[in-house]
BAMIDREN-147626 format. One record per residue (C-alpha): residue number from 1; x, y, z. Coordinates in nm, 4 decimals, padded with zeros to 6 digits, m for minus. Example, Ala and Ser with C-alpha at 12.3 -4.5 7.8 and 13.67 -1.06 7.14 Angstrom:
BEGIN
<1; <01.2300; m00.4500; 00.7800>>
<2; <01.3670; m00.1060; 00.7140>>
END
This chain:
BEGIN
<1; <10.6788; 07.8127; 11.4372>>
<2; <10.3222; 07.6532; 11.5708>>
<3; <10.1733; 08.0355; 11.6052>>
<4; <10.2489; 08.3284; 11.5044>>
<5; <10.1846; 08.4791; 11.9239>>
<6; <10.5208; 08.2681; 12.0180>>
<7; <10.7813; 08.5863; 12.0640>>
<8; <11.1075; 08.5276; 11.8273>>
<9; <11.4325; 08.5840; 11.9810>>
<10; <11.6587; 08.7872; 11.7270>>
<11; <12.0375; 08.8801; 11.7804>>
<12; <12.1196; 09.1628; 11.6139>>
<13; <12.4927; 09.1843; 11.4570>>
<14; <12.4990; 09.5584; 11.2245>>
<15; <12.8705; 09.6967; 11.0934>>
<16; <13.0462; 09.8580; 11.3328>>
<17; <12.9427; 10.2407; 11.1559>>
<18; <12.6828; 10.4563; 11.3782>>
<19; <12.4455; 10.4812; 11.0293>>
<20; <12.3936; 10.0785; 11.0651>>
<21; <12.3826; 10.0687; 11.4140>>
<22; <12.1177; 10.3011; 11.4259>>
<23; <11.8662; 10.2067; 11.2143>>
<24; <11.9198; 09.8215; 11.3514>>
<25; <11.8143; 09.9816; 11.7118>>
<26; <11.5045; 10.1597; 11.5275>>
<27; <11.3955; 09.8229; 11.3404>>
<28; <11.4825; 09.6106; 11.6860>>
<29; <11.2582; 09.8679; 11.8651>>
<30; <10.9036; 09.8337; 11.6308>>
<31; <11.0170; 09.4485; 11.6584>>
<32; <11.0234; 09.4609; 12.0379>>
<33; <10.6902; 09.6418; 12.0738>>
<34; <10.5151; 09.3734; 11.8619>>
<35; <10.7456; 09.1519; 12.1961>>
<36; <10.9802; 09.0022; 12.0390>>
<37; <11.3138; 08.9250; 12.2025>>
<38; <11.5927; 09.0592; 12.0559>>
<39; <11.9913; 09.0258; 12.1406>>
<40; <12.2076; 09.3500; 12.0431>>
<41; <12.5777; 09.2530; 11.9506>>
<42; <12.7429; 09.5767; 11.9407>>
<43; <13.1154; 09.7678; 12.0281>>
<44; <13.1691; 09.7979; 12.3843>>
<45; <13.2572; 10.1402; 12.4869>>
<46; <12.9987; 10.2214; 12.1296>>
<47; <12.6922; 10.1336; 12.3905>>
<48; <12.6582; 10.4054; 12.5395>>
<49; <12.6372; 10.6278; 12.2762>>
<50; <12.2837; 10.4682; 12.1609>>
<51; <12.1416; 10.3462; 12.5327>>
<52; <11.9130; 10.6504; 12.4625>>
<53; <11.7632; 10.5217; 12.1668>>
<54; <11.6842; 10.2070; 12.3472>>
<55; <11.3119; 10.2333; 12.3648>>
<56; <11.2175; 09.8441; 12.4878>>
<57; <11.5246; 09.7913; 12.7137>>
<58; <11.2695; 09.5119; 12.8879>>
<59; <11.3635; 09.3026; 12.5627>>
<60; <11.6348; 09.4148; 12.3567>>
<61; <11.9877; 09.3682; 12.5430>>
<62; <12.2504; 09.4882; 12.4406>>
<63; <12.5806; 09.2354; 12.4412>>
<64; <12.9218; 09.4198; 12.4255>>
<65; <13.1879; 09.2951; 12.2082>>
<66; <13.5382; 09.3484; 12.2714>>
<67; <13.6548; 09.4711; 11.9065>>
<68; <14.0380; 09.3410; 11.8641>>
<69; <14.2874; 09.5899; 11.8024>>
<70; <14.4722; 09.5794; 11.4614>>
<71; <14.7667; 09.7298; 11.3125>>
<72; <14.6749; 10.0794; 11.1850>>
<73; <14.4016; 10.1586; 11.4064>>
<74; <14.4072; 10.3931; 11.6771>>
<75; <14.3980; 10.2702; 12.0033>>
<76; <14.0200; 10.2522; 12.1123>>
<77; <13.8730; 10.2472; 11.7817>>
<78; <13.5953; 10.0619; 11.7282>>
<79; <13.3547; 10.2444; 11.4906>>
<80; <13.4075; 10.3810; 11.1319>>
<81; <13.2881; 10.7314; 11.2536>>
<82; <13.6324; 10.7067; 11.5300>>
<83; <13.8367; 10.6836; 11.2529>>
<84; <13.9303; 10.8891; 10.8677>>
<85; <13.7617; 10.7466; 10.5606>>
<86; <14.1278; 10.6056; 10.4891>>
<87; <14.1218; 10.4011; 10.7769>>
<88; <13.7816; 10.2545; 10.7517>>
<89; <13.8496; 09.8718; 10.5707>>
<90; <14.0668; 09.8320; 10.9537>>
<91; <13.7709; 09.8098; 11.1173>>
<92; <13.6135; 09.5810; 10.8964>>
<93; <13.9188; 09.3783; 10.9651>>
<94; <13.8585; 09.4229; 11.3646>>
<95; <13.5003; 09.3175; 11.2871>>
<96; <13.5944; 08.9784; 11.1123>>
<97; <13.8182; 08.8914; 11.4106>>
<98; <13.5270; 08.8839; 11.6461>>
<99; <13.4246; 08.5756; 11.5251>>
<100; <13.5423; 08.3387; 11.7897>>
<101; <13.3783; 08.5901; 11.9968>>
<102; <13.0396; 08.5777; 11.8253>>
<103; <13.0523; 08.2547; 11.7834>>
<104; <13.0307; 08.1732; 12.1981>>
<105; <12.7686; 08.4712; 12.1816>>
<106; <12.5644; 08.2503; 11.9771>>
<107; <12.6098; 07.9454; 12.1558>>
<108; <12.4978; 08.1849; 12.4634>>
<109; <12.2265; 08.3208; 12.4048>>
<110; <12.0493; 08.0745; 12.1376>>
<111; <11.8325; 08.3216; 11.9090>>
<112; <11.6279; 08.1746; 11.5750>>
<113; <11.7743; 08.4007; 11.3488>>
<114; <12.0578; 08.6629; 11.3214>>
<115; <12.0597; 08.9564; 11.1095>>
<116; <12.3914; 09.0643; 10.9659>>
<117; <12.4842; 09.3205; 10.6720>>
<118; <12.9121; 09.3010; 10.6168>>
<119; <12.9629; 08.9869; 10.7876>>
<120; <13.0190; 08.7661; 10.4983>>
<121; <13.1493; 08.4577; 10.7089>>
<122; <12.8133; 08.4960; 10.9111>>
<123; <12.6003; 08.1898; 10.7367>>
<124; <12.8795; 07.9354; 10.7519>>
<125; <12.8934; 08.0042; 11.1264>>
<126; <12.5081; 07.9996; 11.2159>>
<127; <12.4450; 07.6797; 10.9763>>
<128; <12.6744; 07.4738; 11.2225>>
<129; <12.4656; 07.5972; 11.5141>>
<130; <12.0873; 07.5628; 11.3713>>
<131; <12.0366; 07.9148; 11.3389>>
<132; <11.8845; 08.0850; 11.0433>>
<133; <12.0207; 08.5009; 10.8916>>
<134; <11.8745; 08.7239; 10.7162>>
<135; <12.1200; 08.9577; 10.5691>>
<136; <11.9522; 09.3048; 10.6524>>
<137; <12.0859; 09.5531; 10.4121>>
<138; <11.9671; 09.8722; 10.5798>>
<139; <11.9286; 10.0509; 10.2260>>
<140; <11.6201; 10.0207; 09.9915>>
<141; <11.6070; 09.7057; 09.7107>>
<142; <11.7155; 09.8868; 09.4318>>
<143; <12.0901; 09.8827; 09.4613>>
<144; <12.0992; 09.4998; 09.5364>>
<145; <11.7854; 09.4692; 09.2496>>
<146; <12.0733; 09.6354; 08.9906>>
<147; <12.4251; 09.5364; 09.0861>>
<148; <12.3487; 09.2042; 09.3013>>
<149; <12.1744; 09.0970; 08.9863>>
<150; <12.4455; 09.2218; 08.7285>>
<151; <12.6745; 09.0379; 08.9874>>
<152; <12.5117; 08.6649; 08.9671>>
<153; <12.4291; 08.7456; 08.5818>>
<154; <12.7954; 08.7584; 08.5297>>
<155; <12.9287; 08.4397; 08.7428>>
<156; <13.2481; 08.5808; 08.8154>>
<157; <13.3452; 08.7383; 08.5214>>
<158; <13.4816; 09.0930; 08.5895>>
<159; <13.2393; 09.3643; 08.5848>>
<160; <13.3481; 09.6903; 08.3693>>
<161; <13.2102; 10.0079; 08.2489>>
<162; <12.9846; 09.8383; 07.9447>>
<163; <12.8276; 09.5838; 08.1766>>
<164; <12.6868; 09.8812; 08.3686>>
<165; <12.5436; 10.0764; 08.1115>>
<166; <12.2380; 09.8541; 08.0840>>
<167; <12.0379; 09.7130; 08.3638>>
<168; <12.0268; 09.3622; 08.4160>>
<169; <11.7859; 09.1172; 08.2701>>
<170; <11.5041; 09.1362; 08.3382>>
<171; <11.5077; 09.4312; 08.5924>>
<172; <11.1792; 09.5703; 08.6473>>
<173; <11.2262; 09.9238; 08.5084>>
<174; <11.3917; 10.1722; 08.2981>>
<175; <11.4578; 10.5107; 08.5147>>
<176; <11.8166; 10.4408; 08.5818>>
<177; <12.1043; 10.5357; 08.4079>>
<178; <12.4077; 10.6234; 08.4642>>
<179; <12.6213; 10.9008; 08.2780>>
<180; <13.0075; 10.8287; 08.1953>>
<181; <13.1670; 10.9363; 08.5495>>
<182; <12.9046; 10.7211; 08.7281>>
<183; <13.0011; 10.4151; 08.5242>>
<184; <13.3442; 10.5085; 08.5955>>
<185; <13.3028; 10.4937; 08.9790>>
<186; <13.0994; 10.1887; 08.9944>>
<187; <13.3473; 09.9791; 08.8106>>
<188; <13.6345; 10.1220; 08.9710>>
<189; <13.4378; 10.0143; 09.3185>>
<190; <13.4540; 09.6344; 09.2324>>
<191; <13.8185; 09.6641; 09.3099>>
<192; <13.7907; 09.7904; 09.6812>>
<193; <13.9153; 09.5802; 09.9425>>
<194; <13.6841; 09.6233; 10.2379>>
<195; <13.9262; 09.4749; 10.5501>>
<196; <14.1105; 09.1044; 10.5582>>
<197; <14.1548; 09.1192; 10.1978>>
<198; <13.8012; 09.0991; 10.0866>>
<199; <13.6656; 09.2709; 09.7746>>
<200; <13.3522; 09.5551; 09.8946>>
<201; <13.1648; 09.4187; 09.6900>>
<202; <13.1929; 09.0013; 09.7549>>
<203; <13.1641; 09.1019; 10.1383>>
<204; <12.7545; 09.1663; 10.0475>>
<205; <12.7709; 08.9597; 09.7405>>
<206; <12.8582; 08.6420; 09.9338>>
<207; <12.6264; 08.7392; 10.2651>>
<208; <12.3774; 08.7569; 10.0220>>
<209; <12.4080; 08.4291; 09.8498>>
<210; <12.4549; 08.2257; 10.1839>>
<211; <12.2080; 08.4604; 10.3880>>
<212; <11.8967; 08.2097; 10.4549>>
<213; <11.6821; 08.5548; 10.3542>>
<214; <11.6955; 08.8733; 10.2366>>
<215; <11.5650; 09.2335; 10.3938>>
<216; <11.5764; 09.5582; 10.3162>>
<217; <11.4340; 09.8618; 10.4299>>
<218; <11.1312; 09.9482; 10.2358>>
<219; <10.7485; 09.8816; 10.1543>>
<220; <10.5718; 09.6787; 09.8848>>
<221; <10.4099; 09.9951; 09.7224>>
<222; <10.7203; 10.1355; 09.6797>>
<223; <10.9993; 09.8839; 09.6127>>
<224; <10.8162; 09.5793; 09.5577>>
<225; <10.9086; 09.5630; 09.2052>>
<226; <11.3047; 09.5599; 09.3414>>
<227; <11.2211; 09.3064; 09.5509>>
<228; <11.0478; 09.0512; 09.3705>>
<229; <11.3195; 09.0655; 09.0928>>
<230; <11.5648; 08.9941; 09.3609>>
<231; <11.4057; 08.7164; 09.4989>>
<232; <11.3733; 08.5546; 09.1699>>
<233; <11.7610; 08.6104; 09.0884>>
<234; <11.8536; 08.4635; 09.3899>>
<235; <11.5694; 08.2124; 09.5141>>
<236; <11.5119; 08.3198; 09.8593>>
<237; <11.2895; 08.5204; 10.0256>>
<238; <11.3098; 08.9005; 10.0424>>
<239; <11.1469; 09.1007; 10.2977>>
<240; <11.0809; 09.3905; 10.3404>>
<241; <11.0501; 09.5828; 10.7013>>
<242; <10.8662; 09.8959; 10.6138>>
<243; <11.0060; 10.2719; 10.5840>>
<244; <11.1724; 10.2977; 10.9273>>
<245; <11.0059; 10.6296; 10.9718>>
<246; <11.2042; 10.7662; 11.1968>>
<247; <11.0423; 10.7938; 11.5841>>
<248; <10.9874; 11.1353; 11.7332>>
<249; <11.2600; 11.3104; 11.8971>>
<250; <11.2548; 11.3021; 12.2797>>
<251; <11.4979; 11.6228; 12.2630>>
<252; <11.4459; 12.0561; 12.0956>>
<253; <11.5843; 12.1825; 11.8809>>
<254; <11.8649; 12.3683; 12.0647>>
<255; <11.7899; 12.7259; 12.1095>>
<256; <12.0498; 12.8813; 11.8864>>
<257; <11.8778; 12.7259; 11.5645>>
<258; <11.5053; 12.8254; 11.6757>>
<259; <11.6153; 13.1413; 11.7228>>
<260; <11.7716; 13.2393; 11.3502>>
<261; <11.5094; 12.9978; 11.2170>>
<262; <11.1774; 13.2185; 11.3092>>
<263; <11.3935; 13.4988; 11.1735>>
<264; <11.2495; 13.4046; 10.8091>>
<265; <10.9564; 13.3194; 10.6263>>
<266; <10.7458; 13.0183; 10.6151>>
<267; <10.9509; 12.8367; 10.4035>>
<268; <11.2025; 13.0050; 10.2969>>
<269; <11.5145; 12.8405; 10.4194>>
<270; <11.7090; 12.6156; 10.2240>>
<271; <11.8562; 12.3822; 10.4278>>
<272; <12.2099; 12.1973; 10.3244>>
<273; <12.3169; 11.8745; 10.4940>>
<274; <12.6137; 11.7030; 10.4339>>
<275; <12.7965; 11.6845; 10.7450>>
<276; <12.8109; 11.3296; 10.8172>>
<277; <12.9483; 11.2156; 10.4725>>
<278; <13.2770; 11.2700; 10.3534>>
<279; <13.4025; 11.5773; 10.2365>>
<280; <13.3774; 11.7640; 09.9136>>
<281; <13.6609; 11.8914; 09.7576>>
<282; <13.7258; 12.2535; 09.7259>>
<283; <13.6225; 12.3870; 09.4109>>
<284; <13.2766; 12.1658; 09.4669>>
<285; <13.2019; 12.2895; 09.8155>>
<286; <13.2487; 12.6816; 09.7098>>
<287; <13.0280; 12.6145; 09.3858>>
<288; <12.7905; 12.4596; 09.6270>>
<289; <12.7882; 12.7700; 09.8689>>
<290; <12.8300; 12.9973; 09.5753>>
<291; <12.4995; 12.8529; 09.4325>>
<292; <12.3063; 12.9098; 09.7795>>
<293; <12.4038; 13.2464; 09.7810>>
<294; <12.3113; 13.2818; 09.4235>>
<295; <11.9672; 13.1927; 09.5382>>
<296; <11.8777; 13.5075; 09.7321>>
<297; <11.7208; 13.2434; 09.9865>>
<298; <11.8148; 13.2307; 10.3372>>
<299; <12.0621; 12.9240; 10.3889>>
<300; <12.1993; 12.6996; 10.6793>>
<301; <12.4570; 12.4100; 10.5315>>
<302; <12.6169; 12.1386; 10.7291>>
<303; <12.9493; 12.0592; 10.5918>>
<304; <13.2512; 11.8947; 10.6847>>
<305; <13.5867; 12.1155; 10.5767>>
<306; <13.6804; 12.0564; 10.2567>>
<307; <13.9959; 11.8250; 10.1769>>
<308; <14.3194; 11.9411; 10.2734>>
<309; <14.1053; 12.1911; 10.5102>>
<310; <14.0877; 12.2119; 10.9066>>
<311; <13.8201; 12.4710; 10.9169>>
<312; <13.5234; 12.5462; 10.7423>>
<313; <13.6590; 12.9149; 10.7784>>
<314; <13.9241; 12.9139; 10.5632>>
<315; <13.8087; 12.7456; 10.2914>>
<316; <13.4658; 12.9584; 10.2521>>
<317; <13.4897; 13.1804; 09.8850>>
<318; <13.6777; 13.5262; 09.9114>>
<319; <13.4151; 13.7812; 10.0581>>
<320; <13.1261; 13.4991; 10.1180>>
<321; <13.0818; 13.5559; 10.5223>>
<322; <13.0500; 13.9416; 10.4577>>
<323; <12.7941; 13.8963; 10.1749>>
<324; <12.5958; 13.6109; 10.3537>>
<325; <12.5882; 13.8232; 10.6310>>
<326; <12.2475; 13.7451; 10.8859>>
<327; <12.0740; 13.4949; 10.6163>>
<328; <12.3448; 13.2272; 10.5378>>
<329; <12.5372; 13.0200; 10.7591>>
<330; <12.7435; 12.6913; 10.6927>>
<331; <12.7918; 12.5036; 10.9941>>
<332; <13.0752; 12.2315; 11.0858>>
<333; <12.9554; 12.0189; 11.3415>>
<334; <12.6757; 11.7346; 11.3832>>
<335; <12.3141; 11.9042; 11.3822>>
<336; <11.9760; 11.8248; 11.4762>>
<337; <11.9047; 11.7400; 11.1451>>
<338; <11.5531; 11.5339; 11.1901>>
<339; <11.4221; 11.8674; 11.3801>>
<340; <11.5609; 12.1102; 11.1389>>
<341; <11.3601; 11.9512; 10.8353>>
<342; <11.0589; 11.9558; 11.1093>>
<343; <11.0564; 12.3277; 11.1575>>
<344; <10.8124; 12.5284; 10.9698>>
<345; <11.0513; 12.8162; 10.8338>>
<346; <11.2775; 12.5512; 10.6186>>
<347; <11.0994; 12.4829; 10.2659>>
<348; <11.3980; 12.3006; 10.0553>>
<349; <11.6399; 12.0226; 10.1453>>
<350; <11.9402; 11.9378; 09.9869>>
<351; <12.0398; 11.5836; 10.0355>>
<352; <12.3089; 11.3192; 09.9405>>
<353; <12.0529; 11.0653; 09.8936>>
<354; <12.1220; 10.8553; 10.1471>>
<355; <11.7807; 10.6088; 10.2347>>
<356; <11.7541; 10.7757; 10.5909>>
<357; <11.7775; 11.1235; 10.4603>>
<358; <11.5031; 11.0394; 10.2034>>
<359; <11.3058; 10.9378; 10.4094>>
<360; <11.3120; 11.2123; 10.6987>>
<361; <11.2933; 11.4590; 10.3662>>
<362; <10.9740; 11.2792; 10.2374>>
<363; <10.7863; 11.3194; 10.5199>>
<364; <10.8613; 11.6514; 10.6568>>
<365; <10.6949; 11.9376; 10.4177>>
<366; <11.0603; 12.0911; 10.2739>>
<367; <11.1272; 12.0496; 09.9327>>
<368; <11.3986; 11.7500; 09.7908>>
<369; <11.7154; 11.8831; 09.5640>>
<370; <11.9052; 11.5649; 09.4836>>
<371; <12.2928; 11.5693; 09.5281>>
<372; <12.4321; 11.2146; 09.5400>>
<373; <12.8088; 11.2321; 09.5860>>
<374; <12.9060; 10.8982; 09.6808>>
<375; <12.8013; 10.5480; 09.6902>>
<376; <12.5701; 10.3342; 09.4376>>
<377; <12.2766; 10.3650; 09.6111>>
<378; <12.2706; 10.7520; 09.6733>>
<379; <12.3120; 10.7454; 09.2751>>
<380; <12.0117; 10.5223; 09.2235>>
<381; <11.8182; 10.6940; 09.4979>>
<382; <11.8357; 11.0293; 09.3738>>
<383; <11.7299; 10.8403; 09.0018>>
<384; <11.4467; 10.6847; 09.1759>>
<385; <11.3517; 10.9942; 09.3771>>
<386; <11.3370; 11.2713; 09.0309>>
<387; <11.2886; 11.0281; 08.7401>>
<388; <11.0628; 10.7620; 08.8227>>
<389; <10.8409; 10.9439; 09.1392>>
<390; <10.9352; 11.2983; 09.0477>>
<391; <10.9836; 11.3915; 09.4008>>
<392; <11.2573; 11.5912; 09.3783>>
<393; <11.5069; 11.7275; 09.1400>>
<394; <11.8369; 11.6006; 09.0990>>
<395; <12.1239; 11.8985; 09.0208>>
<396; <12.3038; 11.8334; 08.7125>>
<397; <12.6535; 11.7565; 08.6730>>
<398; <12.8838; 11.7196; 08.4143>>
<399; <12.8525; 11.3914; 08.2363>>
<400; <13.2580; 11.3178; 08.1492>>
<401; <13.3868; 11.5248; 08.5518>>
<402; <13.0849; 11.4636; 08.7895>>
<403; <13.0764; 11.8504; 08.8782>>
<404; <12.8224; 12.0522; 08.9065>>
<405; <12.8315; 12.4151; 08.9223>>
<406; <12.6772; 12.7366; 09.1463>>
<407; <12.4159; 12.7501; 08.8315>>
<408; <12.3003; 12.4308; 08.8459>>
<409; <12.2382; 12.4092; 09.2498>>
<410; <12.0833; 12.7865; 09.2022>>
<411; <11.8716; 12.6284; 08.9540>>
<412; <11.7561; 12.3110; 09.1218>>
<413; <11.6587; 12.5373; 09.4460>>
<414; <11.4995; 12.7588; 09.2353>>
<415; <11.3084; 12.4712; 09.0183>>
<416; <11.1357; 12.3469; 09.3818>>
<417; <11.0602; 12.6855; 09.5351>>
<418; <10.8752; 12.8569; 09.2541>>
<419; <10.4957; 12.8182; 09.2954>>
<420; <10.4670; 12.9179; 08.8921>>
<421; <10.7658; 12.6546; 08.7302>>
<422; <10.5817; 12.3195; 08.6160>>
<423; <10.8615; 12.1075; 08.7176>>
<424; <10.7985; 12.2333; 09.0433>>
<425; <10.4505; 12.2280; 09.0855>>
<426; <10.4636; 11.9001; 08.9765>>
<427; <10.7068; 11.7597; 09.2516>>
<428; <10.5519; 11.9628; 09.5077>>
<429; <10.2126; 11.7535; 09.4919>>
<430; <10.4370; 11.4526; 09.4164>>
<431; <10.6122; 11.4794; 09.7270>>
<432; <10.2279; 11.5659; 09.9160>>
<433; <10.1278; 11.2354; 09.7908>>
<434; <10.3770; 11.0527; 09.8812>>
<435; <10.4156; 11.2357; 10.2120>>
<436; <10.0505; 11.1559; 10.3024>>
<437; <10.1380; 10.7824; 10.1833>>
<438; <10.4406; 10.7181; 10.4335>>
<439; <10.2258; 10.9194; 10.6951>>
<440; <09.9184; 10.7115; 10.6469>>
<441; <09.7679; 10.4975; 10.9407>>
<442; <09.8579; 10.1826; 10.9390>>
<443; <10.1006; 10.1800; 10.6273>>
<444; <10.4273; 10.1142; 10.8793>>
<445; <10.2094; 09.9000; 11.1496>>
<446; <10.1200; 09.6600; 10.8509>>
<447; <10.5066; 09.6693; 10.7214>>
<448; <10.6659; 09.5571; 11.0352>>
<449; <10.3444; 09.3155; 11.1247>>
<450; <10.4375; 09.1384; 10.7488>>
<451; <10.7933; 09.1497; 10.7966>>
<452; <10.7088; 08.9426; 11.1240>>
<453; <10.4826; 08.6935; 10.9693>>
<454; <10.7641; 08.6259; 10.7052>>
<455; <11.0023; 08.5975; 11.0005>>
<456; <10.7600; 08.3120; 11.1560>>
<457; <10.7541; 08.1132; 10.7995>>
<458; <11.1852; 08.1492; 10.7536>>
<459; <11.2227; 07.9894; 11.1236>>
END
């Protein structure tokens, strides 16, 4: 580019899942305010459903794709939240047969760069047309930093249990490890085919290698270590586009909530949230509501049912709704999740580690207890989180099953909401610092302006 006050004009192409959708819209909005162009491929009859988040719709257009149908799929499906877990790799299948489709998009509409995340085949498409990609992995560095690395540090060789017990070489730090049923899952994960008979883990692996760039959601202070190593492993640039901090609501809390919330102390609540991930199974999600009881704190936890369950109802422990009675509720459906950890009365947060949940936990005032159940990067998160920033604490499990029990969530909560435990006086002006960090002026202004310069140099 001649100067860096020539708008861009990015087209936007996120998995079809509502947690990469999302975040693409929040990063295409702070891009658009700085007025950029930006083209948004995304599921037809999906649109709708995130029109609201659409801050800039004066530059970021949003270009419905017509996602095939394939065997196995309901009818209408387009999204991994319209269908089970099971059923998920189908619409990674739908996805790769929009590429015909994507393909005259591009032709269309003629952006400088696309950002992608699953869509391995991306690169080999936009190199024929003149257009550059950043793959846009909507996660912090870490995950990539560790297993991308291990990944090219092997050349094809099969990853198992041993080659995960050490980081790779050269990896900037030493706060992650893994205990036996972790190393268990992550080799067992190199054999998941992700849709049109693609391994999981080549679908980023290969997006990664043929992606002109790399970006992830982060900021120097924090991750630069991750992504430095990565950009030396791979030889490419890696940018970084700040925290993503998520943009105040335009709705309130709904009534029902703000009523039984100013029902209880400053905070005192312990608030539970794991009702967009997939379910536990039985025995964990009674030892989970066993251990809130076992608190004597008021509780609220969103769950999904637990396996082989259609209600939350009957699967709650033998005599739990009587006992919890006016302080405790666990809750099925979606909930205002960003406003709960906003209210004043809610002073610890248990989290699967996802990055977005992290985040909107860092910067709200509650408490962090760590509970990664699935995925690599809710593993290392919660790592990153209690050993290395001491933000949180992470509840123990068993290091052969992966379980944890009542004690140890009762003892995590009760680690984070004692004023006289060390541990917890210690991650409570942790998480103040780092709180007043991510909060700070100009800290996400001078992310995203960065992450733009970069943008300018790549094109």
């Amino acid at each position: 580019m001649d100067s860096p006050s020539l708008p861009l004009h990015i087209a936007m192409f996120p998995w079809f899942a509502m947690g990469h959708l999302t975040p693409y819209l929040h990063l295409s909005n702070k891009l658009a305010k700085r007025g950029h162009k930006i083209s948004f491929f995304i599921p037809k009859n999906t649109k709708f459903k995130l029109q609201h988040l659409n801050l800039n719709p004066n530059l970021i257009t949003f270009f419905p794709l017509n996602v095939p149908h394939v065997d196995g799929l309901p009818h209408g499906a387009e999204t991994s939240s319209d269908v089970p877990f099971s059923l998920v790799p189908l619409i990674a299948t739908a996805m790769d047969q929009t590429e015909k489709q994507i393909e005259l998009l591009l032709k269309k509409v003629n952006p400088q760069i696309v950002f992608f995340d699953f869509q391995y085949w991306l690169p080999n498409l936009t190199q024929k047309l003149g257009i550059k990609t950043l793959q846009y992995i909507i996660l912090t560095p870490i995950s990539t930093a560790y297993l991308g690395s291990l990944q090219k540090q092997s050349q094809g060789r099969e990853l198992t249990e041993v080659d995960f017990t050490k980081p790779p070489s050269g990896f900037p730090d030493s706060c992650i490890r893994f205990q036996s049923h972790e190393l268990r899952y992550l080799a067992s994960t190199r054999k998941i085919v992700f849709g049109s008979g693609v391994f999981f883990f080549d679908r980023l692996h290969i997006g990664t290698t043929l992606a002109d760039a790399i970006g992830f959601k982060g900021c120097n202070e924090i991750d630069g270590s991750y992504a430095d190593y990565i950009e030396t492993v791979f030889g490419k640039p890696v940018l970084l586009s700040g925290p993503l901090l998520p943009e105040p609501p335009n709705t309130s809390l709904d009534e029902k909530w703000v009523a039984w919330l100013k029902g209880f102390k400053h905070g005192s609540v312990v608030f539970c949230a794991y009702g967009s991930e997939g379910p536990l199974e039985q025995n964990q999600f009674q030892e989970l509501l066993l251990g809130l009881e076992s608190t004597g704190f008021p509780f609220l936890a969103a769950l999904k049912p637990p396996n082989g369950f259609e209600s939350i109802e009957e699967a709650l422990p033998e005599g739990f709704r009587e006992r919890v009675k006016g302080k405790g509720i666990v809750y099925g459906s979606w909930i205002q999740q960003q406003l709960i950890l906003e209210h004043p009365s809610v002073g610890c947060f248990i989290t699967h580690c996802g990055a977005a949940s992290i985040t909107e936990g860092l910067v709200n005032t509650c408490q962090l207890v760590l509970l990664p159940l699935v995925g690599s990067d809710h593993i290392m998160n919660a790592r990153v989180m209690s050993a290395k920033f001491k933000v949180g604490v992470e509840v123990e499990k068993g290091d052969e099953d992966g379980l944890f029990t009542k004690e140890s969530v009762c003892e995590a909560v009760k680690t984070v909401m004692d004023d006289e435990n060390e541990i917890g006086r210690e991650v409570r002006e942790n998480h103040d610092k780092m709180r007043n960090f991510l909060l700070g002026k100009n800290l996400e202004s001078s992310c995203v302006d960065s992450f733009c310069q970069k943008l300018y140099d790549l094109v």
